[in-house]
Residue frames relative to the residue before (quaternion, step in Angstrom):
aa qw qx qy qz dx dy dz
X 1.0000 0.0000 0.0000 0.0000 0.00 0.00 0.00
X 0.4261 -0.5122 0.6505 0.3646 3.87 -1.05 0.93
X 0.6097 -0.4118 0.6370 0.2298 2.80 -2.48 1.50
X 0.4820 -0.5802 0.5868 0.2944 3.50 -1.20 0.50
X 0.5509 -0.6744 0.3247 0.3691 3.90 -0.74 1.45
X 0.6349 0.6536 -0.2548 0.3237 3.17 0.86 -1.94
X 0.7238 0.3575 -0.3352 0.4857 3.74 0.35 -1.60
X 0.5283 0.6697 -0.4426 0.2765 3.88 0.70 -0.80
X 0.8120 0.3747 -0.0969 0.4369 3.17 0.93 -1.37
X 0.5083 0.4231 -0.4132 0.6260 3.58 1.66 0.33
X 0.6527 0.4421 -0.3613 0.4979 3.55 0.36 -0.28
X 0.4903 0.5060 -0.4283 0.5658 4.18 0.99 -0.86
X 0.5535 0.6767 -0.3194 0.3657 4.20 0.47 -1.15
X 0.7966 0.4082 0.0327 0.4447 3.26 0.77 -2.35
X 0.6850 0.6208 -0.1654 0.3434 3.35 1.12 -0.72
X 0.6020 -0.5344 0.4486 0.3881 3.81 -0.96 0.52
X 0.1956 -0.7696 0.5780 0.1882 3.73 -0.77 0.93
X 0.5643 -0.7519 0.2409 0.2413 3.30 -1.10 0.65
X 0.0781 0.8938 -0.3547 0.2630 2.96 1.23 1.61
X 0.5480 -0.4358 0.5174 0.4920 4.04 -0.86 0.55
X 0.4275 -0.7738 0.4457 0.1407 3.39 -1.05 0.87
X 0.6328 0.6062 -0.1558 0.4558 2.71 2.04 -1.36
X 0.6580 0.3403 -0.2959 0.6031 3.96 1.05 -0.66
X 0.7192 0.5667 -0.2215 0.3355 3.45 0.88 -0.58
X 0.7297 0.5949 -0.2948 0.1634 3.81 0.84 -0.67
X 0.5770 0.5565 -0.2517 0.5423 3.00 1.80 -0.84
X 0.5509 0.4455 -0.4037 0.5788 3.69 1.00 0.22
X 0.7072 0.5179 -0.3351 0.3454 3.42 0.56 -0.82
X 0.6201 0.6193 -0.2485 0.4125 3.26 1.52 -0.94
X 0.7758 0.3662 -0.2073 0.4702 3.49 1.57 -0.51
X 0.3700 0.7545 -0.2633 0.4739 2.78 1.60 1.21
X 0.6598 0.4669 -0.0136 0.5886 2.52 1.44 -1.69
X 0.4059 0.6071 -0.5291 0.4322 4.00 1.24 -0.03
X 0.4086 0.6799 -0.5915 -0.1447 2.67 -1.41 0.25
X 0.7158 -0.5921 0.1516 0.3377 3.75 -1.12 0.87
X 0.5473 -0.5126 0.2937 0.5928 3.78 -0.33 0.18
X 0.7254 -0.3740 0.5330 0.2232 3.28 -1.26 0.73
X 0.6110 -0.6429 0.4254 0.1798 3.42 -1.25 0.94
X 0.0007 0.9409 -0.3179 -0.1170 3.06 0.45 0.95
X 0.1413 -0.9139 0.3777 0.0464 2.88 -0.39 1.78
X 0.4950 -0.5357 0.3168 0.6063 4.19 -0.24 0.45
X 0.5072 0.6811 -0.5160 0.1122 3.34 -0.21 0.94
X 0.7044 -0.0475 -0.1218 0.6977 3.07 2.56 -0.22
X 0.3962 -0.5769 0.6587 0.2762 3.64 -1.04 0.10
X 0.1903 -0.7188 0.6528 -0.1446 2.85 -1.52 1.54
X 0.3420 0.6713 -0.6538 0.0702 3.85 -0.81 0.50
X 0.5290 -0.6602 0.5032 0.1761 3.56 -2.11 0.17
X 0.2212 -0.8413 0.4880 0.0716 3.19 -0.44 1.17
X 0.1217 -0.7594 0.5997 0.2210 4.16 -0.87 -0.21
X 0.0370 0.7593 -0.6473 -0.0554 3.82 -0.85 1.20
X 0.6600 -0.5399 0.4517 0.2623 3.16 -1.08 1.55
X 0.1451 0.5723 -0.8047 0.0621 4.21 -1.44 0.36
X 0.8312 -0.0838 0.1918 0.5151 4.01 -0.99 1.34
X 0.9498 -0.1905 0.1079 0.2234 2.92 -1.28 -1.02
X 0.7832 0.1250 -0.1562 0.5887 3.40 1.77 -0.41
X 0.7556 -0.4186 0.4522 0.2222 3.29 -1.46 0.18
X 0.0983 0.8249 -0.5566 -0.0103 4.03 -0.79 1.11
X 0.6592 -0.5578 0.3830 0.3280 3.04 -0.71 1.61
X 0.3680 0.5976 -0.7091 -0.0684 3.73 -1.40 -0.86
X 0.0304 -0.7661 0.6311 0.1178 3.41 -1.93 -0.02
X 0.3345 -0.8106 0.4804 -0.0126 2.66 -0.54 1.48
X 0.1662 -0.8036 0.5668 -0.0731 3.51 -0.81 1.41
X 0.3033 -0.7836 0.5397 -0.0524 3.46 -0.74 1.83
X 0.5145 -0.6472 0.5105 0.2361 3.41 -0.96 0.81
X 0.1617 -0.8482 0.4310 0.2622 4.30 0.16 -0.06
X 0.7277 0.3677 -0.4161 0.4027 3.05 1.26 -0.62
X 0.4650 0.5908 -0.4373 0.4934 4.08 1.10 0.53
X 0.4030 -0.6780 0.5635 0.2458 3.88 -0.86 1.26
X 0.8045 0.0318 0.0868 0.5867 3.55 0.55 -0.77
X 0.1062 -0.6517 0.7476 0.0717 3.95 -0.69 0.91
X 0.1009 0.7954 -0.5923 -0.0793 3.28 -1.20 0.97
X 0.5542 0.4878 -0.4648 0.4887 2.88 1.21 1.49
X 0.1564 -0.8186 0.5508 0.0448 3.96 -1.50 0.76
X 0.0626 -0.7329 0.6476 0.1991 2.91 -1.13 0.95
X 0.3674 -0.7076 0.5680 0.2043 3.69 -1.07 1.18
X 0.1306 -0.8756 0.4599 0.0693 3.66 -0.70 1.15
X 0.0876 0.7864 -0.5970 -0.1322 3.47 -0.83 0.72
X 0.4145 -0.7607 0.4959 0.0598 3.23 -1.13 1.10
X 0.5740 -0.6398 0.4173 0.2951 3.09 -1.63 1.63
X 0.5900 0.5621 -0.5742 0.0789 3.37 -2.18 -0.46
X 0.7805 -0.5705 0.1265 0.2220 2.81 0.44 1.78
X 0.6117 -0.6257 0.1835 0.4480 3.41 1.77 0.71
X 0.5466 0.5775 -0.2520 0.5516 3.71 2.18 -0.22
X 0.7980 0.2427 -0.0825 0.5454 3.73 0.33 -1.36
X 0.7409 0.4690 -0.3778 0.2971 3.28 -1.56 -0.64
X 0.0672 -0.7597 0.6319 -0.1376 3.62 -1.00 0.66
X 0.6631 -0.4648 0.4546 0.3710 3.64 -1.12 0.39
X 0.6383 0.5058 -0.3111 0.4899 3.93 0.43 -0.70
X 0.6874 0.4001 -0.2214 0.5642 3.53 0.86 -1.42
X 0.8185 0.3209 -0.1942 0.4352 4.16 0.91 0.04
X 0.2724 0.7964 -0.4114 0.3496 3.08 1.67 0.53
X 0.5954 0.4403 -0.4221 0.5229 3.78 1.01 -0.69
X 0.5557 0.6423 -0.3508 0.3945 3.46 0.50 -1.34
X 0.8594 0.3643 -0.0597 0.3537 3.55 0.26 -1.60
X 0.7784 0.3878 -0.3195 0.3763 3.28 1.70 -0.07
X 0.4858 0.5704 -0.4511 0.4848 2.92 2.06 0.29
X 0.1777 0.8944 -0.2215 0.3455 3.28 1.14 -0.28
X 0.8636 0.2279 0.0597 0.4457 2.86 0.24 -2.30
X 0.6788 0.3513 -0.2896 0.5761 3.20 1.55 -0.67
X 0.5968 0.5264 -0.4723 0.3791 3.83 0.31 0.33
X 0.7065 0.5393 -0.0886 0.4496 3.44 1.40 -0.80
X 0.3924 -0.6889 0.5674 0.2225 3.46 1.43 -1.13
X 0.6936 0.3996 -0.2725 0.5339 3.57 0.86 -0.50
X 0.6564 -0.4574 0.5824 0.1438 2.74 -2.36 0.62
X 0.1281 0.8833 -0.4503 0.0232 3.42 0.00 1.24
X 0.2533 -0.7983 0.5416 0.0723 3.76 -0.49 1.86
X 0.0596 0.8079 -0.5843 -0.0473 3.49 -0.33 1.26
X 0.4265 -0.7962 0.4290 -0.0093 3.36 -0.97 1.77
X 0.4294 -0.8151 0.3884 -0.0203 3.39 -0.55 1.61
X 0.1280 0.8976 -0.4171 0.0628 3.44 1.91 0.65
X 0.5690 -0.4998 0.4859 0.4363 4.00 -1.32 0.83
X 0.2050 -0.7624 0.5923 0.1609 3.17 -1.41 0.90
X 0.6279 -0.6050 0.4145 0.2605 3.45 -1.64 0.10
X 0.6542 -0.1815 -0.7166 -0.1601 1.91 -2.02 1.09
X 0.3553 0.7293 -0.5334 0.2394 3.41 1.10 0.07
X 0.7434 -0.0403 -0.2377 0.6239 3.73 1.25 -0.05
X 0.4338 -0.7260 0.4834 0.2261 3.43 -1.09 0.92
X 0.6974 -0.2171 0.3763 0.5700 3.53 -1.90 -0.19
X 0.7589 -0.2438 -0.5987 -0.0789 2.16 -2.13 1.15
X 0.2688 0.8194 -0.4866 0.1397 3.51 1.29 0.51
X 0.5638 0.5868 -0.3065 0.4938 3.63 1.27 -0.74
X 0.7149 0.2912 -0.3261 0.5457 3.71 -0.10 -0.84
X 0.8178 0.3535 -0.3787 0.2504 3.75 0.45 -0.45
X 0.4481 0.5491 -0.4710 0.5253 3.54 1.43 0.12
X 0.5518 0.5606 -0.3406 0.5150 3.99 1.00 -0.29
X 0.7361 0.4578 -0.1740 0.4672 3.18 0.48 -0.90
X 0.4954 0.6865 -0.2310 0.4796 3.42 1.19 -0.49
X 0.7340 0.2417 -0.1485 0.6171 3.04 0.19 -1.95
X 0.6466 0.4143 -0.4995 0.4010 4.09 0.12 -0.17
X 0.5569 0.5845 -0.3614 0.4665 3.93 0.91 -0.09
X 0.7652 0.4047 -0.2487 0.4346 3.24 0.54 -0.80
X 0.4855 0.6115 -0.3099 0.5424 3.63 1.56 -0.98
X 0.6449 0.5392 -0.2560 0.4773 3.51 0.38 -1.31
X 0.8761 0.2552 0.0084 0.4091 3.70 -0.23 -1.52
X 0.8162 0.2271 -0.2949 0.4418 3.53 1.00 -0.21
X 0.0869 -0.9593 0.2604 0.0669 3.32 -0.22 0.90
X 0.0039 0.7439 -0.3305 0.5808 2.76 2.27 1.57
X 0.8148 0.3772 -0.3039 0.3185 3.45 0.62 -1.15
X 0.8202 0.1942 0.0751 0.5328 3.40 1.38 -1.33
X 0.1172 -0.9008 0.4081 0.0915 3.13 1.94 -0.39
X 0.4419 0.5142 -0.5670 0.4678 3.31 0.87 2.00
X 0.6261 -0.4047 0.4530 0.4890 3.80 -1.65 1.02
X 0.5773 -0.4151 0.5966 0.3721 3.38 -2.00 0.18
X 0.5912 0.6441 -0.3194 0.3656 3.92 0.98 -1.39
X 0.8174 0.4265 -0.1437 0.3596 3.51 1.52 -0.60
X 0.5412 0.6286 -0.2979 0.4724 2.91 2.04 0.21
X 0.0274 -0.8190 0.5729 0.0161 3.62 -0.94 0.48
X 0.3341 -0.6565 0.6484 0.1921 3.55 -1.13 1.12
X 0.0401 -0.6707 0.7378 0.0650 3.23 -1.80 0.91
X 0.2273 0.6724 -0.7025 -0.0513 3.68 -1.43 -0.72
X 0.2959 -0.6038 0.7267 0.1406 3.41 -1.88 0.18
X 0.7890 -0.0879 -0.0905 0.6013 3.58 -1.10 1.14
X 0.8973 0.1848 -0.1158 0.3837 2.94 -1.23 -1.04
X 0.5018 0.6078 -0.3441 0.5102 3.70 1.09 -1.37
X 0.7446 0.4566 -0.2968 0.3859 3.47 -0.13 -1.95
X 0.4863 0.6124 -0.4564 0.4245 3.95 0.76 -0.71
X 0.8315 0.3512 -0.1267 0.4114 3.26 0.37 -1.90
X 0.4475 0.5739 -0.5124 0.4558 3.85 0.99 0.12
X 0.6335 0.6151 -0.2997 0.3614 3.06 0.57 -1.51
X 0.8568 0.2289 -0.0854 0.4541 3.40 -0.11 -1.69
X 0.3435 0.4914 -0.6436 0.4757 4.12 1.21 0.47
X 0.7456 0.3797 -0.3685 0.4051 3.85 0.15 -1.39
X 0.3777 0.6494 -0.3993 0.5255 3.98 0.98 0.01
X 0.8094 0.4190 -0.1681 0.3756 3.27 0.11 -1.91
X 0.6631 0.4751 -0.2330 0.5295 3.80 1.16 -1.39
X 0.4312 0.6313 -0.4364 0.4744 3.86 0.96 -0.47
X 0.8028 0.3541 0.0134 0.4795 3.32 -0.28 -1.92
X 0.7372 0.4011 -0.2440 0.4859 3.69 0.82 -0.16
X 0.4061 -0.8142 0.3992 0.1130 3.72 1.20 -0.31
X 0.6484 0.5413 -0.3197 0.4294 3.41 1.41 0.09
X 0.7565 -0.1675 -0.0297 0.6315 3.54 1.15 0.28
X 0.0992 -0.7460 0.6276 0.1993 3.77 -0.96 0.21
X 0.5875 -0.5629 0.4504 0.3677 3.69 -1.19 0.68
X 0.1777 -0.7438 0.5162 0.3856 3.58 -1.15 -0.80
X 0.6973 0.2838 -0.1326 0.6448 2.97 1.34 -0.32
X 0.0683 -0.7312 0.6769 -0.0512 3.63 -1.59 0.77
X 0.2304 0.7212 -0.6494 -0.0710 3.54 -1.17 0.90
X 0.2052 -0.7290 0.6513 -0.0484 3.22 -1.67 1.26
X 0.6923 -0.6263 0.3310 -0.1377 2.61 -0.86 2.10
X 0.5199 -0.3716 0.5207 0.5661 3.89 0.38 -0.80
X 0.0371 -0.8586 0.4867 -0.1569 3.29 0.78 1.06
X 0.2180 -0.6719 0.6825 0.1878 3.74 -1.26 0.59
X 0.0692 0.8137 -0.5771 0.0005 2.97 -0.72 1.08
X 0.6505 0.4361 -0.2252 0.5796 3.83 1.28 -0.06
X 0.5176 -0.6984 0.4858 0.0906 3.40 -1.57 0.62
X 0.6891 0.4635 -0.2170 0.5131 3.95 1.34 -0.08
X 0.0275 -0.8875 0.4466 -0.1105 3.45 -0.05 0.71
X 0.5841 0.6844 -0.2271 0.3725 3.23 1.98 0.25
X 0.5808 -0.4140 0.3193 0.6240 3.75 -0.49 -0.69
X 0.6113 0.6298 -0.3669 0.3083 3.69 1.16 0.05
X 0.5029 0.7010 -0.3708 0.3438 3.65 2.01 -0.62
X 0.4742 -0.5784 0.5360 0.3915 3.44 -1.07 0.83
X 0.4195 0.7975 -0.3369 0.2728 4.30 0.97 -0.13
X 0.0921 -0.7529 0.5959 0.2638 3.35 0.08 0.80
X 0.5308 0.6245 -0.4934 0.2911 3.59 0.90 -0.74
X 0.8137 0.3950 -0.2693 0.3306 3.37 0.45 -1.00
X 0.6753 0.1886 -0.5067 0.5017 3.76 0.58 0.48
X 0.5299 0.5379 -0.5760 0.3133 3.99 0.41 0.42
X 0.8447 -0.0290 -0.0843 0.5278 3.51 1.19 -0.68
X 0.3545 0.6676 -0.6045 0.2513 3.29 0.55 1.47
X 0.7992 0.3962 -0.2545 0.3736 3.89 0.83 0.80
X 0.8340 -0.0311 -0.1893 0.5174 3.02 1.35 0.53
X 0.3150 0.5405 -0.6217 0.4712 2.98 0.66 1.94
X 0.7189 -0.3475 0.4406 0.4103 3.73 0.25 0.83
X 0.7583 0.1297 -0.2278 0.5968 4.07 -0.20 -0.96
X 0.0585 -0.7310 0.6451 0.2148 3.94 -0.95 0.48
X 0.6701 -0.2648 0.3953 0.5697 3.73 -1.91 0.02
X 0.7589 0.4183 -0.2902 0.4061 3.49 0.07 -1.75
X 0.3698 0.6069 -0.4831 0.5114 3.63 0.27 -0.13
X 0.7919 0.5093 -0.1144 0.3170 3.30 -0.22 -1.88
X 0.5862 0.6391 -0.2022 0.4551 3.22 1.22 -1.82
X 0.8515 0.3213 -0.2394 0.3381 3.47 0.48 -1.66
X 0.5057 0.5258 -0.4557 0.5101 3.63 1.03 -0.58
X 0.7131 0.2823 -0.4742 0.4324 4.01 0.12 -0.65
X 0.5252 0.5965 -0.4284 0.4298 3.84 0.54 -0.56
X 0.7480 0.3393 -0.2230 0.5250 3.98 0.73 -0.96
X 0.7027 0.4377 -0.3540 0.4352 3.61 1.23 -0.29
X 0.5787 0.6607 -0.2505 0.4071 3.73 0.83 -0.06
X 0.3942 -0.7150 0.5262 0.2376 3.49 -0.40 0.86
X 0.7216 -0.0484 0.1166 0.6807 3.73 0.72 -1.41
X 0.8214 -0.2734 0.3891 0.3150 3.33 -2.02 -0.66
X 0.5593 0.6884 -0.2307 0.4001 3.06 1.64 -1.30
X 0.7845 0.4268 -0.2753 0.3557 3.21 0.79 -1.26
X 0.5165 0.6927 -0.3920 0.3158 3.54 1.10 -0.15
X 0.6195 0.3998 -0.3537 0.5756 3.47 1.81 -0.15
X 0.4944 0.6304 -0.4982 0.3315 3.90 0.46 0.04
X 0.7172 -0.4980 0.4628 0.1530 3.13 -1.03 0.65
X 0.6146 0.5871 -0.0727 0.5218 2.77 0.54 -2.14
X 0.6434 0.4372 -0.2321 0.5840 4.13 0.60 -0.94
X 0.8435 0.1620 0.1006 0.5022 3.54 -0.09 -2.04
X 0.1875 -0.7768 0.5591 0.2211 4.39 0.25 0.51
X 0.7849 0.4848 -0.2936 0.2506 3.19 0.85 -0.51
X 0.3151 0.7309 -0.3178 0.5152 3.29 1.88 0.17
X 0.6860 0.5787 -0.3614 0.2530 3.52 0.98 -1.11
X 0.2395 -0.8300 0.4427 0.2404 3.52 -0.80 0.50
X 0.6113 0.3673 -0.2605 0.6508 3.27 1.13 1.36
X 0.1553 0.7400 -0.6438 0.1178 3.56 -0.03 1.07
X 0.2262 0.7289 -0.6291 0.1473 3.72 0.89 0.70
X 0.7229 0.4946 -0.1799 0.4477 3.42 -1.50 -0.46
X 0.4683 0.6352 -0.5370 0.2981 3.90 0.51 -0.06
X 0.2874 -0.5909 0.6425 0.3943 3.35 -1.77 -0.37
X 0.6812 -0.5416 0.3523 0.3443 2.47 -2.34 0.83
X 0.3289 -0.7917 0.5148 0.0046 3.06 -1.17 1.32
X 0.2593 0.7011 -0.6543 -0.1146 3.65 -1.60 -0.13
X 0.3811 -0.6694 0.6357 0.0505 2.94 -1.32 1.28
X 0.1354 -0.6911 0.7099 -0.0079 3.39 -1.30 0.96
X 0.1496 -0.8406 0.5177 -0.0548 3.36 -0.95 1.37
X 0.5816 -0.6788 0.4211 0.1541 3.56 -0.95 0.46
X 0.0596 -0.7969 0.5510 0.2403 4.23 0.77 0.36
X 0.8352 0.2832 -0.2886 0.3726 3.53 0.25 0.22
X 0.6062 0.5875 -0.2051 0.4953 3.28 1.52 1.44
X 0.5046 -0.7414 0.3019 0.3233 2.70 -0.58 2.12
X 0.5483 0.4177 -0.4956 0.5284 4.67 0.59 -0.27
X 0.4465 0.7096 -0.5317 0.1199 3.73 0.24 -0.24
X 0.6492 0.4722 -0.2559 0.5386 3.73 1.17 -0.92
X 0.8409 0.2456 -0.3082 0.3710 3.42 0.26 -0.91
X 0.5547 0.4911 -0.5389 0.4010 3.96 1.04 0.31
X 0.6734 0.4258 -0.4001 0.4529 3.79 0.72 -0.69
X 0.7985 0.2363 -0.4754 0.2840 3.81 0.98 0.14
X 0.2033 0.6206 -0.5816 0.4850 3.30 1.36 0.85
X 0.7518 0.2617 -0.4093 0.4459 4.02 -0.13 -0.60
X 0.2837 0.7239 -0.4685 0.4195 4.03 1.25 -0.06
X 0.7968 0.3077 0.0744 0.5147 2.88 -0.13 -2.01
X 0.5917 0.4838 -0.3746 0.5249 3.56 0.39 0.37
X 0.6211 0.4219 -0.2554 0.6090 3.61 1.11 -0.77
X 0.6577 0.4837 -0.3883 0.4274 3.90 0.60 -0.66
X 0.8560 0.2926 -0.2855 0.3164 3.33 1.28 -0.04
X 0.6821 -0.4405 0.0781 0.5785 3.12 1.57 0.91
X 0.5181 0.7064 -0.3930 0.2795 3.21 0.83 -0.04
X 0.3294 -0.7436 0.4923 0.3101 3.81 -0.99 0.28
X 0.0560 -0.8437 0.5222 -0.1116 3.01 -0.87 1.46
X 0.0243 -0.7468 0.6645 0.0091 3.76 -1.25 0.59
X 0.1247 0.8740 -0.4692 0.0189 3.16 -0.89 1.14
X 0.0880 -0.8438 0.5294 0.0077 3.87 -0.20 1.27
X 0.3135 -0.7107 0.5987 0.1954 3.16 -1.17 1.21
X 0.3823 -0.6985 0.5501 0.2518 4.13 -0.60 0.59
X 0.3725 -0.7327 0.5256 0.2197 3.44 -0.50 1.31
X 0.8881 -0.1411 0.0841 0.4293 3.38 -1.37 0.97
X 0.0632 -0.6023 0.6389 -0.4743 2.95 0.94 2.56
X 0.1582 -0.6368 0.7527 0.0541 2.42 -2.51 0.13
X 0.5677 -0.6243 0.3479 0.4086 3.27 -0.77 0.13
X 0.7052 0.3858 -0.2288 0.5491 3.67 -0.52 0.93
X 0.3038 0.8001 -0.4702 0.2159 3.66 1.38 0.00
X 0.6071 0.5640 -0.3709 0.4192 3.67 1.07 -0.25
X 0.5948 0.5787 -0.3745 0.4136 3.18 0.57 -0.34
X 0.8120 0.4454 -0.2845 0.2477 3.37 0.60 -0.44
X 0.6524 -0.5622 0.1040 0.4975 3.70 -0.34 0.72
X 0.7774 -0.3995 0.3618 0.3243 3.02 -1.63 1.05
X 0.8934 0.1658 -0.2623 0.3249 3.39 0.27 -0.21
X 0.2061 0.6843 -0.5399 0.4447 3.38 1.09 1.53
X 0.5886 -0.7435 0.2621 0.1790 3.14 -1.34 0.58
X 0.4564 0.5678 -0.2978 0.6169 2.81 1.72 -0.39
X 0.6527 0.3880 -0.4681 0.4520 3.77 0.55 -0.54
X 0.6498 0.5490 -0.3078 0.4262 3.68 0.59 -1.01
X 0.6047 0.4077 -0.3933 0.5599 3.85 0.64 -0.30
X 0.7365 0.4975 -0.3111 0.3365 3.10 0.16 -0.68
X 0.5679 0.6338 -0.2063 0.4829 3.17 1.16 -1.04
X 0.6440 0.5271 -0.0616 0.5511 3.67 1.57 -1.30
X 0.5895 0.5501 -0.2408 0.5402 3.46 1.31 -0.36
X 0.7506 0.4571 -0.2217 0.4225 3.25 0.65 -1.28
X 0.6587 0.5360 -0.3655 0.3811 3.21 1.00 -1.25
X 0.6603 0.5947 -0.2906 0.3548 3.70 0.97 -0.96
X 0.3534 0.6620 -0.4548 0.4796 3.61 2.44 -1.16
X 0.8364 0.5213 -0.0719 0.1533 2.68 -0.02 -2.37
X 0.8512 0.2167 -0.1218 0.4622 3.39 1.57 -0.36
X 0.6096 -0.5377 0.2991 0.4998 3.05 1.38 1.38
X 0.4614 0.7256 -0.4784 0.1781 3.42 0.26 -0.16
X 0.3329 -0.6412 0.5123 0.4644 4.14 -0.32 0.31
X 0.0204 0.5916 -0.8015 -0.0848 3.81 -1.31 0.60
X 0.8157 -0.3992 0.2654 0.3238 3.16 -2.28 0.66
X 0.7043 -0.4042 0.3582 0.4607 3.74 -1.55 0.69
X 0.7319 -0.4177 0.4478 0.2989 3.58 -1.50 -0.04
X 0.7515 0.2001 -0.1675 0.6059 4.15 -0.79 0.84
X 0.2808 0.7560 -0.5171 0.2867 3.40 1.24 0.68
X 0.0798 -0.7942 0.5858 0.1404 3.77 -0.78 0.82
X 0.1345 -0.7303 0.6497 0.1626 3.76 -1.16 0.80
């Protein structure tokens, strides 16, 4: 079926242009600002700073208004490819968010690349999910009520915080959604992905695209085999939360997040995965009252409330 024209060309708007990353990102990043969202009486919004060692990570944390007490969170980490994006540039995202969901939504300001390489991102993520989790001074909600989310880049770092708290023993999530999630480390003509040469050149996100943000997010070569980088490499995905992944049919991550949730199910884990008919990558971004935002929005709530949604490799 043809991508619908209209969302193509709001997404083409929203999307990474196909510019040298390297002369190009630190401009891009001040693009991607943008001011807090009208703020209408529909939530309450402020900015918080949790301590990690030596410095200080932003987050903001967006409240539902018309709810006396939410005593539930989703903790958000946001996509662009581990280089751009920022809490300010996801502030619409995150307050529709809160009011579609009902939840408390903490959206996490992690150091970006390359001015700070791999693993500085998942651990400023991992942080602020540690402290949520274990201090309950800060938000004074059950762990049973907390949930990790992200898109692209974000969805990576959900993934491999619940990875990180596994293998670390200081709290474990119960719940996980991933976005169009990266979850693999090859983006070339070498990926076992069909997704990624059918739509890694003219859907707006390209392979090469992909290529340079990991190239600027990596420390060495080494790290392209870590887990911690790629989840899907891991050879143990026991112990996980219950997950669903929401994919993109017209997006080069499209193969390797639905077979992360594969391979997540092969190890006991609950999983649900839907591929978004005649998506793109970046399909969040676009206004609340797109369809892809509205399914999605309909998905979660069902994640988010035990509810039974369709069988796994479900397409909408």
């Amino acid at each position: 079926m043809a991508i619908n024209k209209a969302m193509k060309m709001a997404l083409k708007a929203l999307s990474y242009p196909d510019l040298d990353l390297k002369k190009t990102y630190k401009l891009q990043r001040q693009i991607s600002v943008a001011t807090h969202p009208y703020l209408k009486p529909m939530y309450e919004i402020w900015d918080h700073k949790i301590v990690n060692g030596d410095h200080e990570i932003p987050v903001r944390i967006f409240m539902p208004q018309d709810i006396e007490k939410t005593e539930k969170v989703l903790i958000f980490f946001h996509g662009g490819g581990w280089v751009i994006g920022n809490i300010d540039s996801y502030s619409a995202i995150c307050s529709n968010m809160a009011i579609q969901t009902g939840h408390m939504v903490v959206s996490v300001d992690y150091r970006l690349a390359p001015e700070y390489h791999f693993p500085a991102a998942p651990e400023d993520c991992y942080a602020v999910a540690r402290a949520i989790f274990t201090d309950r001074t800060l938000l004074d909600v059950a762990q049973k009520d907390i949930t990790l989310i992200g898109d692209s880049a974000g969805g990576n770092l959900a993934a491999v915080v619940s990875l990180m708290a596994r293998d670390r023993g200081e709290f474990l999530p119960s719940k996980q959604i991933l976005i169009y999630p990266s979850t693999y480390h090859d983006h070339t003509d070498t990926s076992p992905f069909p997704s990624v040469k059918e739509n890694g050149t003219d859907y707006l996100l390209t392979s090469k695209r992909i290529c340079e943000f990991i190239d600027f997010y990596k420390s060495s070569d080494d790290d392209l085999t870590n887990p911690y980088l790629a989840p899907l490499l891991s050879e143990d995905l026991s112990h996980q939360p219950k997950t669903m992944i929401i994919t993109a049919e017209y997006d080069p991550l499209r193969d390797e997040g639905e077979a992360y949730g594969k391979k997540l199910y092969e190890f006991g884990n609950e999983v649900e995965v839907y591929r978004m008919k005649d998506a793109l990558h970046g399909f969040l971004s676009l206004p609340k009252h797109f369809i892809h935002v509205k399914r999605t929005y309909e998905l979660i709530n069902r994640f988010l409330n035990n509810e039974q949604n369709e069988k796994i490799n479900k397409t909408h």
